[in-house]
C-alpha positions in Angstrom: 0.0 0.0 0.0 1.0 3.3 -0.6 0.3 6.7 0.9 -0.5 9.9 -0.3 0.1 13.3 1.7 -1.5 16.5 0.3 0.2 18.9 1.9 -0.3 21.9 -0.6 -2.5 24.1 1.9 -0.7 28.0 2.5 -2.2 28.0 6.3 -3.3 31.3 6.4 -5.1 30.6 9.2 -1.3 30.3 11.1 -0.1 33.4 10.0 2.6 34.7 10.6 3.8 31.3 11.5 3.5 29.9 7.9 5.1 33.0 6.1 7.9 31.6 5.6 7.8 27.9 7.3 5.2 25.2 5.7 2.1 24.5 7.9 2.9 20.9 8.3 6.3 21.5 9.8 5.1 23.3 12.8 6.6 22.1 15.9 3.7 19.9 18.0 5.0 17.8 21.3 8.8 17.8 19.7 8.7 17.4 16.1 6.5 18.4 13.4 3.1 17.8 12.0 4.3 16.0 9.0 7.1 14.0 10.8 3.8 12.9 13.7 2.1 11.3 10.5 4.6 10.1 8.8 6.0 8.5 11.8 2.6 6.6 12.6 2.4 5.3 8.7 5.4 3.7 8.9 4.4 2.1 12.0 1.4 0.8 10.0 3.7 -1.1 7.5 3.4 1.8 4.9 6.9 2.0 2.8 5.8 4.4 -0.1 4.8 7.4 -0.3 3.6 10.5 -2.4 4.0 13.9 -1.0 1.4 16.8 -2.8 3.3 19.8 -2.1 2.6 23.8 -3.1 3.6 26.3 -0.7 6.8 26.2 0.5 7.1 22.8 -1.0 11.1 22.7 -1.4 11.0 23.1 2.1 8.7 20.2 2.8 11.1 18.4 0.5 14.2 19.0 2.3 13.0 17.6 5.9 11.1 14.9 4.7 14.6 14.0 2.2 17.1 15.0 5.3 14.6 12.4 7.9 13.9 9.3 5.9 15.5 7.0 3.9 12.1 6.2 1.9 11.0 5.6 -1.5 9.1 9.4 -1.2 7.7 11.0 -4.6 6.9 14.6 -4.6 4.7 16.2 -7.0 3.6 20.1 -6.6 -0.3 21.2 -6.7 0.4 24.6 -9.0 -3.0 26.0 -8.3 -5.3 25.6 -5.1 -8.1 24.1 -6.9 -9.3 21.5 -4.1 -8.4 18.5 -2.7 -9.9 16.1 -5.4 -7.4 18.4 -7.6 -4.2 17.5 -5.2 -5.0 13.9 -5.3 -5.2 14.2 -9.1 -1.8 15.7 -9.3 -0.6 12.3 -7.3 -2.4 10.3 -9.8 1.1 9.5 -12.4 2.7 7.5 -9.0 -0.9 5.0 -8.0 0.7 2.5 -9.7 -2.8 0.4 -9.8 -1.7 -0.2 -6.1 -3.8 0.2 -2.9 -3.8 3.7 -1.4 -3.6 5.4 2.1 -4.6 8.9 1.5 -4.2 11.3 5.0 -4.4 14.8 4.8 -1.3 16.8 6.0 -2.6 19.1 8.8 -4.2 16.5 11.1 -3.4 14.1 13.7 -5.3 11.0 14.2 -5.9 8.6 17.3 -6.9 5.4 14.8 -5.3 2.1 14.3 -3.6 2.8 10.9 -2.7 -1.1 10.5 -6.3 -2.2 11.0 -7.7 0.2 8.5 -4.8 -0.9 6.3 -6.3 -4.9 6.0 -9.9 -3.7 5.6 -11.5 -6.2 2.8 -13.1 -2.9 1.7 -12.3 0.8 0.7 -13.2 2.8 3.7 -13.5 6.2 4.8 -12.5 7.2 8.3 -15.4 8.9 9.9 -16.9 11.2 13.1 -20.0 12.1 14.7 -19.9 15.9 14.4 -22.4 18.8 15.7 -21.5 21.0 12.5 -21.7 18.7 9.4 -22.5 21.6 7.1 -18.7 22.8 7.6 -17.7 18.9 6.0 -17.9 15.9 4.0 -20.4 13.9 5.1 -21.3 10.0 4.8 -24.9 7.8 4.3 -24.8 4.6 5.3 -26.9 1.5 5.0 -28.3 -1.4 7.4 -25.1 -3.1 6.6 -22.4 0.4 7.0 -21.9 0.7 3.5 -21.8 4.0 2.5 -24.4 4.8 -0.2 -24.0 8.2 -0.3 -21.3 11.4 0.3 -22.5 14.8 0.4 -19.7 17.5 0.3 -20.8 20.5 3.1 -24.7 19.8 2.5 -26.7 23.3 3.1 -29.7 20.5 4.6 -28.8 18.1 7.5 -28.4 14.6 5.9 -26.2 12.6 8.3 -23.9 13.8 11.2 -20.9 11.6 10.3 -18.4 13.6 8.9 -15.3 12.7 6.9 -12.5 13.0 9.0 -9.2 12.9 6.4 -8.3 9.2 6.2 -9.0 7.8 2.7 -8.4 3.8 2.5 -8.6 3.2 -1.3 -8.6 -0.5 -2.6 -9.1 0.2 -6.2 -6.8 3.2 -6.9 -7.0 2.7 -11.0 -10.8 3.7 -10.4 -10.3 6.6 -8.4 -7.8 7.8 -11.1 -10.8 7.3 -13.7 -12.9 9.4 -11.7 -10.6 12.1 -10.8 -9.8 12.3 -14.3 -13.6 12.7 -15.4 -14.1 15.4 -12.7 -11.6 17.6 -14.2 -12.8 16.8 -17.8 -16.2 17.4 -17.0 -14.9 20.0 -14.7 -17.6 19.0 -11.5 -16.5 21.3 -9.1 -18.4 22.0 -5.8 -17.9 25.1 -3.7 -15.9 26.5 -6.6 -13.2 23.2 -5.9 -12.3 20.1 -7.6 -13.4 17.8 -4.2 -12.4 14.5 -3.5 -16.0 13.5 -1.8 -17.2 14.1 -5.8 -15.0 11.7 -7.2 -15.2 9.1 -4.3 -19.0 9.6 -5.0 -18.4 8.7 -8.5 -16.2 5.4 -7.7 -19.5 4.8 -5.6 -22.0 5.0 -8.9 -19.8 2.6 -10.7 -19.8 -0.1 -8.2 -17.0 0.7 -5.7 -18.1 -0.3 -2.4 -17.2 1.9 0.9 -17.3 1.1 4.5 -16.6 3.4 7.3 -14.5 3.4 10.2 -15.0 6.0 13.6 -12.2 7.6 14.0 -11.9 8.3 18.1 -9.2 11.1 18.4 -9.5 13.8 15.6 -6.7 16.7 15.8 -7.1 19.8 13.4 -3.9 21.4 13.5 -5.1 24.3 11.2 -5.5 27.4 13.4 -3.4 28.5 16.7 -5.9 27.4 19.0 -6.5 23.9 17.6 -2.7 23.8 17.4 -2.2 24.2 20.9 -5.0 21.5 21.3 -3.3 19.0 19.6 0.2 20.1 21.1 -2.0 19.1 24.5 -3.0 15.9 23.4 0.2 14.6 22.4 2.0 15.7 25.6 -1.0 13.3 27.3 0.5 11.1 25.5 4.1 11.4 25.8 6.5 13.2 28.2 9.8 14.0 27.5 12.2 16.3 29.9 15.4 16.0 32.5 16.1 18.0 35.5 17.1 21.3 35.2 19.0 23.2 38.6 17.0 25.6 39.1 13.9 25.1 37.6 10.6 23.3 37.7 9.4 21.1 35.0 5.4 20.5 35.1 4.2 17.9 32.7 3.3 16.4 31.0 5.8 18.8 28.4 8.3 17.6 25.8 11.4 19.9 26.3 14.3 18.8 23.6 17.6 18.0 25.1 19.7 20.2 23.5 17.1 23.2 24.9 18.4 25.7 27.4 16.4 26.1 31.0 17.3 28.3 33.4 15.7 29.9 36.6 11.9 29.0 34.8 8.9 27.3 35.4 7.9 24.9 32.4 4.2 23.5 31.9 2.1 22.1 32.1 1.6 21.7 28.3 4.4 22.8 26.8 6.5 21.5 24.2 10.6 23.8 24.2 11.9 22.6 20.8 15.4 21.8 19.6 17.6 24.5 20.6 15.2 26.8 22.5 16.2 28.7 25.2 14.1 30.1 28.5 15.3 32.1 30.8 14.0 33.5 34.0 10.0 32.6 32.2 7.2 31.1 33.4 5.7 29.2 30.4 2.2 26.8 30.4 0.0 25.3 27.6 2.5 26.9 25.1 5.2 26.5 22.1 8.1 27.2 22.1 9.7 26.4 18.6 13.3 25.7 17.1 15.8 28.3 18.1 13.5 30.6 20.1 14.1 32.1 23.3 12.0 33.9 25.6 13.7 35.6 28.4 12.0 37.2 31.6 8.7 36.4 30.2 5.0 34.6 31.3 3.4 32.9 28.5 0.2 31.2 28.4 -1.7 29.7 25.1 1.0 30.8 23.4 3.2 29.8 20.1 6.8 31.3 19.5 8.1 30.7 15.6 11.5 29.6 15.2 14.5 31.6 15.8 11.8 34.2 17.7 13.1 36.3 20.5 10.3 37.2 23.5 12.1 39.2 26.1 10.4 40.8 28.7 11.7 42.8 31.9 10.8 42.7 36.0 8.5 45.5 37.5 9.1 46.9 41.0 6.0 48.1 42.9 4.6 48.9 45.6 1.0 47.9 46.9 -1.3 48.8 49.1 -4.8 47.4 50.9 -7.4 46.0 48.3 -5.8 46.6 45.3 -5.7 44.9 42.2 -2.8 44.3 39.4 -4.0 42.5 36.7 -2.0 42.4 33.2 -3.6 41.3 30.8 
């Protein structure tokens, strides 16, 4: 089986972050978003994979190339033209061979390898409040899906698709990615995948669905930090530092420098950070930064960012109140 990764998305949602570093190499719990799912498809047995890449893509290149001694084709997405677009530009390397697609700015709690020996194709899926904003799935008596609706305007079904994509018969998703663009079926102004999947449906394909438990949107600050808390549930890393307190759970690198500062809980200090004299919780503190005489809550720091604050001296009488924020 092989996977594809669309990571082509500009993350404007993560600005300034993503002016000049890729969405899916934001630092979450240590390492980045790509490196997270990458990571967990080669612990399902995946060995191939395609990467979809538009902005910033020789970037994306150049980790993925200087972390992985993998069989790794990247193809670039010119235009933003949907997602059903991204996973035609893929379509050259499907090979007529079974396909993982997972989208690039998402972490999942799922069992990879299970989905990966499903007899059927199958859509990973979740019970959601909001379907309008999604993809969503009909199913029958026997959880085949008979339907997909991409962000229906009238309530249809609350299982939403979640960004896992197991595909058994890639040469038929090729055939129908191929007529959406001829045809030139677009929905919301976008070439979408849930139209061609719907297509492979019509001409006999048959889709199950699996719930996907743990769900991590890593496109927006706040979801970011969400995600960052999840996988510091997960997953400690730290050592002692003289000096200081370490709250976890919180992944600090061990090359990061920790001085006279209170870390977590919630916080990830990546490679070659520095605090100083800071009190930091539910936060990130990325490669190379350093924030000095600082407290930071629900808070990211880009790489190679400097946060430097100062002491204040005062003096404080009966009932008063300081409050900075």
């Amino acid at each position: 089986m092989k996977a594809i990764i669309p990571v082509a998305g500009i993350g404007s949602r993560l600005r300034p972050h993503t002016y000049f570093l890729p969405k899916v190499l934001l630092n979450v719990a240590g390492k980045p978003i790509l490196q997270h799912i990458i990571d967990s498809l080669i612990s399902a047995g995946i060995e191939k994979f395609v990467i979809v890449t538009g902005h910033l893509g020789d970037d994306i290149e150049k980790f993925v190339r200087s972390k992985y001694d993998l069989p790794v084709e990247f193809v670039s997405q010119a235009e933003p033209l949907g997602l059903g677009h991204a996973i035609w530009c893929a379509s050259e390397h499907f090979d007529d061979e079974p396909l993982l697609i997972v989208l690039g700015d998402t972490i999942f709690d799922a069992d990879l390898k299970k989905i990966v020996e499903f007899e059927f194709s199958a859509l990973g899926v979740k019970k959601v409040s909001n379907p309008e904003r999604f993809g969503v799935v009909i199913t029958d008596s026997e959880g085949f899906i008979t339907k997909l609706v991409e962000k229906p305007e009238t309530f249809v079904s609350d299982l939403a698709i979640v960004g896992i994509y197991s595909i058994k018969n890639s040469h038929l998703l090729k055939e129908s990615l191929d007529e959406l663009l001829k045809k030139q079926i677009k929905t919301k102004g976008e070439f979408q995948l849930t139209d061609a999947l719907q297509l492979m449906l019509a001409k006999g394909e048959k889709f199950k669905t699996f719930e996907i438990e743990g769900w991590y949107d890593c496109g927006k600050p706040d979801t970011l930090l969400e995600t960052n808390r999840y996988l510091l549930a997960k997953n400690n890393h730290y050592r002692h530092y003289e000096g200081s307190v370490i709250i976890p759970p919180v992944y600090v690198a061990d090359d990061a420098k920790i001085e006279h500062s209170v870390i977590g809980p919630y916080t990830t200090v990546a490679s070659g950070a520095t605090v100083i004299d800071s009190v930091i919780r539910d936060s990130i503190i990325s490669d190379e930064a350093t924030v000095d005489s600082y407290l930071l809550e629900k808070s990211i720091v880009g790489n190679n960012a400097l946060v430097k604050g100062t002491f204040y001296k005062i003096n404080v009488g009966n009932s008063s109140e300081i409050n900075n924020v």
